[in-house]
C-alpha positions in Angstrom: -54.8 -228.8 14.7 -56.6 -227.8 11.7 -57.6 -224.8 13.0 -54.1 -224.0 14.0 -53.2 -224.2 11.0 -55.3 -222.5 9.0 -54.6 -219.5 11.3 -51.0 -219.8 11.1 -51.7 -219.9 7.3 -53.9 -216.7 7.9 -51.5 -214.7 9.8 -48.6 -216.0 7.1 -50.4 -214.9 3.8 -51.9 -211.4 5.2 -49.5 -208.3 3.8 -49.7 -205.1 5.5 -49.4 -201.7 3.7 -48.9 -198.2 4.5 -51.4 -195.7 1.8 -51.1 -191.9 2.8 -51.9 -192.3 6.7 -54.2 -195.4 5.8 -53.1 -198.5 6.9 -54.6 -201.4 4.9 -54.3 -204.9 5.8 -54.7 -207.1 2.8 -55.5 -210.8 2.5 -56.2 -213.2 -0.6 -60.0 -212.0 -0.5 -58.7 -208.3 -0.6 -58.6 -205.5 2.7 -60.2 -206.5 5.8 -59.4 -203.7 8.4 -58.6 -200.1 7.6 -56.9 -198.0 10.4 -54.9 -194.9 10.6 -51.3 -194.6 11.0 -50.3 -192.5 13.7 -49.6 -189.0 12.8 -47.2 -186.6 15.7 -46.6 -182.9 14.5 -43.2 -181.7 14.7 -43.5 -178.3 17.2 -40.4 -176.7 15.7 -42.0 -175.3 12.4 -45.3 -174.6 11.0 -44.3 -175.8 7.4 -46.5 -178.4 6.1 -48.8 -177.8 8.7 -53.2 -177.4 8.9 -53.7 -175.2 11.9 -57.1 -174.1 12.9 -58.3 -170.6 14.4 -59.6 -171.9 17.8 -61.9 -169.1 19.5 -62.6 -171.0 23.0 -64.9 -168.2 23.8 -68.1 -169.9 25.0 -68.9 -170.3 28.6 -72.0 -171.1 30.1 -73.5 -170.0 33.4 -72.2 -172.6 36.1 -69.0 -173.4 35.0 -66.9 -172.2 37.6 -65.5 -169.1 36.1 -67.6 -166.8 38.3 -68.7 -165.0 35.0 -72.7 -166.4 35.1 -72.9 -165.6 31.1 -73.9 -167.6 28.3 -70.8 -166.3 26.7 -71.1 -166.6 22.9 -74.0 -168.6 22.7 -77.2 -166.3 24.0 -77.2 -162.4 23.8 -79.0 -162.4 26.8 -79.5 -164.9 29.8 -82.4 -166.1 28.6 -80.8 -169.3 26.7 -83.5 -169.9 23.9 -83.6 -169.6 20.0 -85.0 -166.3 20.7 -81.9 -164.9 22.2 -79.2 -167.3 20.2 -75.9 -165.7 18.6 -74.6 -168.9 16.8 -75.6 -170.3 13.9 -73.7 -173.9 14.1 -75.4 -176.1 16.5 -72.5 -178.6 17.8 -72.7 -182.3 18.1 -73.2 -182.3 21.9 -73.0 -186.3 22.2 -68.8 -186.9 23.0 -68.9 -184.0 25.5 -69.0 -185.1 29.5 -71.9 -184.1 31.4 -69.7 -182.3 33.8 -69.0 -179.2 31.2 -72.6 -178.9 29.7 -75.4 -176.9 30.6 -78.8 -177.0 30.0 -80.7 -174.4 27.7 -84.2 -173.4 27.6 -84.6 -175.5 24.0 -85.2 -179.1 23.6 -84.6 -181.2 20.8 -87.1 -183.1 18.6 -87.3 -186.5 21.2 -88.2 -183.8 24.3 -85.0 -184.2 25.5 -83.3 -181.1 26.9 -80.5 -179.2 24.7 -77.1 -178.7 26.7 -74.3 -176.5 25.3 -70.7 -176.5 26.5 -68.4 -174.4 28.3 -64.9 -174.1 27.2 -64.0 -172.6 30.2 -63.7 -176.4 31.2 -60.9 -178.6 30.4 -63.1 -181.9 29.6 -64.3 -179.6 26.6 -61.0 -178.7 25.0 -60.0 -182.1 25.9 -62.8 -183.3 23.6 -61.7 -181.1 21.1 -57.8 -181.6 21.1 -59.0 -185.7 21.3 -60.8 -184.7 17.9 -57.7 -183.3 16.3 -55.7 -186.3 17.6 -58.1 -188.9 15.6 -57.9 -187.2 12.6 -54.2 -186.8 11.9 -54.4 -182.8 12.6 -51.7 -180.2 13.2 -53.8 -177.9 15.9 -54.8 -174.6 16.8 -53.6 -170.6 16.8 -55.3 -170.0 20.5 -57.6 -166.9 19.7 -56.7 -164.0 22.2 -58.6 -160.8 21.8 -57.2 -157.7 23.6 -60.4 -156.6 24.1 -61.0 -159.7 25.9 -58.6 -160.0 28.4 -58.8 -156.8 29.4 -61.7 -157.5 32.0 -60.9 -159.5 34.9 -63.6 -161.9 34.0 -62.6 -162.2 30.5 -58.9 -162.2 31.8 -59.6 -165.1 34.1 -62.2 -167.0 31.1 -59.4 -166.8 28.3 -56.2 -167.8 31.1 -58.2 -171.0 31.5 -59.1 -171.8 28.1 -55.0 -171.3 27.4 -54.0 -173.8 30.3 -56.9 -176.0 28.9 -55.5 -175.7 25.5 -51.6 -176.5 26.9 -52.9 -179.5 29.1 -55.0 -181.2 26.1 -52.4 -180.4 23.4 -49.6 -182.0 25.5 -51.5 -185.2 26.3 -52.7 -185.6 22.7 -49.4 -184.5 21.1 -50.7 -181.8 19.2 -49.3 -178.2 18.5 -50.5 -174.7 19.7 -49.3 -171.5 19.9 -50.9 -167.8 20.8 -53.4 -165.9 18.2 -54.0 -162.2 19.0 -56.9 -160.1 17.5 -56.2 -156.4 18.0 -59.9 -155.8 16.8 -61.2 -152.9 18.9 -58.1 -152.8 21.1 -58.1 -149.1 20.9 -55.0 -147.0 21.0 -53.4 -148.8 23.8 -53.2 -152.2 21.9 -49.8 -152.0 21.5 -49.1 -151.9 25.5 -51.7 -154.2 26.5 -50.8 -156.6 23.9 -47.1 -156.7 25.2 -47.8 -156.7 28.7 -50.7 -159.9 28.2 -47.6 -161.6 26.4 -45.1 -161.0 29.5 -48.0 -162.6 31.7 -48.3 -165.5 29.3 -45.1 -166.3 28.8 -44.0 -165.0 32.8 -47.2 -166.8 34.6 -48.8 -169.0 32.5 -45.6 -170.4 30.9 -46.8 -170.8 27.7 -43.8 -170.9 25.4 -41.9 -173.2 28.1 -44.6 -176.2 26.7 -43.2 -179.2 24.7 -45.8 -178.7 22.5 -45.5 -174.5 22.2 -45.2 -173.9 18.0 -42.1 -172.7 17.2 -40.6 -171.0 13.6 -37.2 -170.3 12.7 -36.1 -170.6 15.8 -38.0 -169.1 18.1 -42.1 -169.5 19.7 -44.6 -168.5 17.1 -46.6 -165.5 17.8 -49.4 -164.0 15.3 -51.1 -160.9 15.4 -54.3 -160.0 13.7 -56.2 -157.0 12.4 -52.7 -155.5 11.0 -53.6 -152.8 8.7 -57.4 -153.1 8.3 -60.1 -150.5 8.1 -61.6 -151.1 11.0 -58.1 -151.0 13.4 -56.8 -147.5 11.7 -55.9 -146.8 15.9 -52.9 -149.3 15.4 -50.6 -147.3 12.9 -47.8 -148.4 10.5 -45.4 -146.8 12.5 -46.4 -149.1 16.2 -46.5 -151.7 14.1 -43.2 -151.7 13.1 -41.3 -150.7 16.4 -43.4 -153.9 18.3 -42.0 -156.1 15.4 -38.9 -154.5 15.9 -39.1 -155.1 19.3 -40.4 -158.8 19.3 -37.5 -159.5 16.6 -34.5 -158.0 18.7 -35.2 -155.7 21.3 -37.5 -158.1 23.9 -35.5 -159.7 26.4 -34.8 -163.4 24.7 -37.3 -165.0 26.6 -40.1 -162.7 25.0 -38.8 -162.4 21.1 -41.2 -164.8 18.5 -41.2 -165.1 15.3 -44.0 -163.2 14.1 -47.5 -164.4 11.8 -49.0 -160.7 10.4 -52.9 -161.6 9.8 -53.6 -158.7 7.0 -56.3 -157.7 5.0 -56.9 -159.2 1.4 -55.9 -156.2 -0.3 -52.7 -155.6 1.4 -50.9 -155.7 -1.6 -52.7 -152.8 -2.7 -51.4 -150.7 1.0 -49.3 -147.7 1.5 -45.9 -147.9 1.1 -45.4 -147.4 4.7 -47.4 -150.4 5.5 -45.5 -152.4 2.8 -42.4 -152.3 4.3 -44.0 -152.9 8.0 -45.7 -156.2 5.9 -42.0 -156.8 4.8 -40.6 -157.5 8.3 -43.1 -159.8 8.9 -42.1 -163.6 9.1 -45.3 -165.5 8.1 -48.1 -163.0 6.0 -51.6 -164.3 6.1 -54.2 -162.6 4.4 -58.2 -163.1 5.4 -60.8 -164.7 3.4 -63.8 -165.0 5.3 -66.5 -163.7 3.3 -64.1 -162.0 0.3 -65.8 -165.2 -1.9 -69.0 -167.2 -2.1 -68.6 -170.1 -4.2 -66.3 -171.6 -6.6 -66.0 -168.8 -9.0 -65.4 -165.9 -6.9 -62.7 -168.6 -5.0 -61.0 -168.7 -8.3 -60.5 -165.2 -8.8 -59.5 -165.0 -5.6 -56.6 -167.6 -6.2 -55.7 -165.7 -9.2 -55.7 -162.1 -8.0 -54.9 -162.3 -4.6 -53.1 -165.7 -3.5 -50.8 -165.8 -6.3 -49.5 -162.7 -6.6 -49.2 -162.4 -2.4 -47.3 -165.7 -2.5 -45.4 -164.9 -4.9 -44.6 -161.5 -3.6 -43.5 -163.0 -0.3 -41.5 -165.6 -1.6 -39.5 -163.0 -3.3 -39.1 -161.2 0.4 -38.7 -164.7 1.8 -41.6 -164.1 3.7 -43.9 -167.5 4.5 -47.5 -167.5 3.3 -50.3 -168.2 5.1 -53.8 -168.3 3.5 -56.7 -168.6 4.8 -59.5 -170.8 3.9 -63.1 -171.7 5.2 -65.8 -174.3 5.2 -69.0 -172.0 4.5 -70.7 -168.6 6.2 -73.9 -167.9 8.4 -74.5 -165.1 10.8 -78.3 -165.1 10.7 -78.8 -165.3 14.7 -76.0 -163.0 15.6 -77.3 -160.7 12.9 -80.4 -161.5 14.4 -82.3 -162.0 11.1 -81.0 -159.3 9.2 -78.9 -161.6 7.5 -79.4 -164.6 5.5 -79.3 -168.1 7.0 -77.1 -170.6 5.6 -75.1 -166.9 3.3 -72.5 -169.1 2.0 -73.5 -172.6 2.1 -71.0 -175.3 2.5 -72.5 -177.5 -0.2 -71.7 -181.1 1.8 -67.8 -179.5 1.9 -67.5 -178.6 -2.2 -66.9 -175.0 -1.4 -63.8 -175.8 1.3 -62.7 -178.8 -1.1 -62.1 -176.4 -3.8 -60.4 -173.4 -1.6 -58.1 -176.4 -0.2 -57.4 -177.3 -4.3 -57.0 -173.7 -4.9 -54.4 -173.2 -2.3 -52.5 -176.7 -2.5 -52.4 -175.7 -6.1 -50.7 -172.4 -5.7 -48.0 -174.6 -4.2 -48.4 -173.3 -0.5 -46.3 -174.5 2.5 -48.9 -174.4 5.3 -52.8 -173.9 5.7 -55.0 -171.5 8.1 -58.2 -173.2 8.4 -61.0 -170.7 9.7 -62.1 -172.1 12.5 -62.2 -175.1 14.3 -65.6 -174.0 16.8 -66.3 -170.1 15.4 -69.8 -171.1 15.4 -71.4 -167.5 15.6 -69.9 -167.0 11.8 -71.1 -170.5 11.0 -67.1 -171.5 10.0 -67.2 -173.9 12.8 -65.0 -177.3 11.5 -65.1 -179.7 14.6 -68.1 -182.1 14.8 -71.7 -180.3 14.1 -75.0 -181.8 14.5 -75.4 -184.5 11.8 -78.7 -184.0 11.3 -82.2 -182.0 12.3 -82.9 -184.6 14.8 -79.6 -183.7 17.3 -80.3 -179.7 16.8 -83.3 -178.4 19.0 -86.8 -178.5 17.9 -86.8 -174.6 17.2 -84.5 -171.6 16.0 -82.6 -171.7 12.5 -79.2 -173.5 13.0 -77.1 -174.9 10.8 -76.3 -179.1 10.6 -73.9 -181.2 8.6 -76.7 -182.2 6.2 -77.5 -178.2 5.7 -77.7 -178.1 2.0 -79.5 -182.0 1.6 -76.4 -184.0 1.6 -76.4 -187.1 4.7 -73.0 -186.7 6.2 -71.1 -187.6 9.2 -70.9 -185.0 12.4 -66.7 -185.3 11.6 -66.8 -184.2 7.8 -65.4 -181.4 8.1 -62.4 -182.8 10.7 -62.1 -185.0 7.6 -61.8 -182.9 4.9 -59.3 -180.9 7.3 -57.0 -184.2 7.4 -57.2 -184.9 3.7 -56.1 -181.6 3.0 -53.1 -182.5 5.7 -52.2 -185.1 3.5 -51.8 -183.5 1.0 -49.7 -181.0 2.1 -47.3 -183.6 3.7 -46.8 -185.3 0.3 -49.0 -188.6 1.7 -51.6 -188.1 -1.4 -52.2 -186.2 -4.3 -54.3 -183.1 -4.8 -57.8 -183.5 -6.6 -60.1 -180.9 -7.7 -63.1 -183.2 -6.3 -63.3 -184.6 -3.0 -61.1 -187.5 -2.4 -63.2 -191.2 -2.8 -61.6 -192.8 -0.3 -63.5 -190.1 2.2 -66.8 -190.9 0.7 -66.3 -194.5 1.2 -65.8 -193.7 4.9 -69.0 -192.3 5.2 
């Protein structure tokens, strides 16, 4: 009986409370669980929302696709460090045996090294499961023209899209379609139509509950929009496939439409300008235009303030871009530094989150959640030495001599989430309640 009622006691005197998406149940002696209040993204709009580039580009051998390449992982078949074009080695541990794939490297216990194909639902699933548990938006689904163009590319990247439909819809998340005109060649504007009537025709892709949408109608973005390298894709095709996207499609193919420029676009011709103008979300790049806190700040100041504020004068939304750190040494292969812009335990995103929440943006592009060729990879990377192979330079969470967690950066990526929802308050320095967590 006295146990009873020292329970009952127990149960009467513990107060629950709601901090950001922390909830904290208190007793007399002060909190004894912590757990996260759920968090489902609204699909109708990307305001207040942390979405994350999401390549899905590596494959491995035997994963069904038919393809028999280490896609994005090994320049040749050989898989070793030799032959490695990625610089983030990922935390393998989570992913099912049934999507991995043995490499040619083993790490430090003998054991051998397996790297995933995303070709494979279980993988995305992984993924989508990781956004899920940290209270995160989801992804712009990567789509290179270039890509799909190939019937073994075609047939990789249709997958990887049901894969990311399927696991977004089960885990409640958002997605919607990313296309990178890089390379696309003169005909980009034709094959980029005609792989968006096949997506939306075939694959369905807008009919899915959890399909982004923006004033109104399914979000598309385009990249590479008036860059030096993609001088093949004029001002003047530009503006007639935003014209026709806007009004001209048949309904069931219009989008609102995400322009991913260049940095400098404020600086463009006046033709591009008013192509820029009819966009209905700008996002300039920032990989690589900065290297640490000081360049990041003159960044704010000369390019994200004055581009917001341009397009809030057009009623345009602004998108910027931040990232966690840079390395291309393997795909470079050596002609490159390792570890070029190093995340410094997550002080260099931490202050490009600031930077932009401080600017007083309505929504975040995070680059990317598993670009792990460009070392910009977010999702859950080898904690330490011990859980990358024995040989070849690749990069870990505890990189720069700070122990973390293989979900840091999934972390960080929430935090800043909160903050753009309004469920904590912006600090220059890392939040402590994170570092507690560690």
């Amino acid at each position: 009986m006295k146990n009873s009622l020292a329970g009952l006691l127990l149960i009467v005197s513990l107060s629950a409370f709601v901090s950001s998406n922390r909830v904290v149940v208190k007793s007399a002696s002060g909190p004894i669980t912590t757990q996260k209040e759920i968090y489902t993204p609204d699909p109708s709009t990307l305001d207040k929302k942390v979405m994350f580039g999401y390549q899905g580009w590596q494959a491995t051998p035997n994963d069904g696709s038919g393809n028999h390449v280490w896609r994005h992982w090994f320049g040749r078949s050989s898989p070793d460090s030799a032959n490695a074009n990625f610089d983030v080695w990922p935390d393998m541990r989570e992913y099912p045996k049934s999507v991995t794939e043995a490499t040619n490297m083993t790490y430090p216990d003998g054991t051998k090294a397996c790297l995933y194909s995303a070709y494979q639902y279980g993988t995305v699933d992984v993924h989508f499961k990781w956004l899920k548990d940290h209270n995160l938006d989801g992804v712009f689904e990567q789509r290179f023209v270039t890509d799909v163009r190939p019937a073994g590319g075609r047939r990789h990247f249709n997958q990887v899209v049901l894969n990311v439909k399927k696991a977004s819809e089960k885990y409640k998340r958002v997605f919607c379609i990313m296309y990178d005109i890089s390379g696309a060649g003169p005909n980009w504007k034709k094959a980029l139509v005609d792989d968006w009537k096949q997506l939306v025709d075939s694959l369905k892709v807008t009919k899915s509950k959890s399909y982004l949408h923006h004033r109104g109608r399914p979000l598309l973005a385009i990249w590479g929009l008036g860059f030096s390298h993609t001088t093949f894709a004029t001002a003047a095709q530009t503006d007639s496939l935003l014209d026709w996207f806007h009004a001209g499609a048949p309904k069931k193919y219009q989008a609102t439409i995400m322009g991913g420029v260049n940095d400098n676009w404020l600086a463009h011709s006046s033709e591009w300008k008013a192509v820029y103008n009819k966009l209905d979300i700008l996002s300039p790049w920032a990989v690589g235009r900065y290297k640490d806190d000081a360049s990041a700040d003159r960044f704010k100041d000369n390019t994200i303030v004055p581009g917001k504020a341009y397009c809030d004068q057009k009623k345009i939304d602004y998108l910027p871009v931040i990232f966690p750190g840079f390395s291309w040494y393997n795909l470079r292969h050596g002609n490159s530094p390792f570890n070029q812009i190093p995340r410094r335990g997550g002080a260099f995103y931490w202050h490009q989150s600031y930077n932009v929440l401080s600017a007083g943006v309505n929504m975040v592009y995070i680059a990317m959640f598993d670009e792990v060729d460009e070392g910009t990879a977010m999702y859950k990377l080898a904690p330490t030495a011990t859980q990358k192979p024995l040989h070849g330079k690749f990069i870990s969470a505890d990189q720069d001599g700070i122990p973390l967690p293989s979900d840091w950066y999934l972390r960080l990526a929430g935090a800043t989430s909160d903050i753009l929802r309004g469920k904590e308050k912006n600090t220059s320095t890392i939040p402590a309640y994170l570092k507690k967590d560690q």
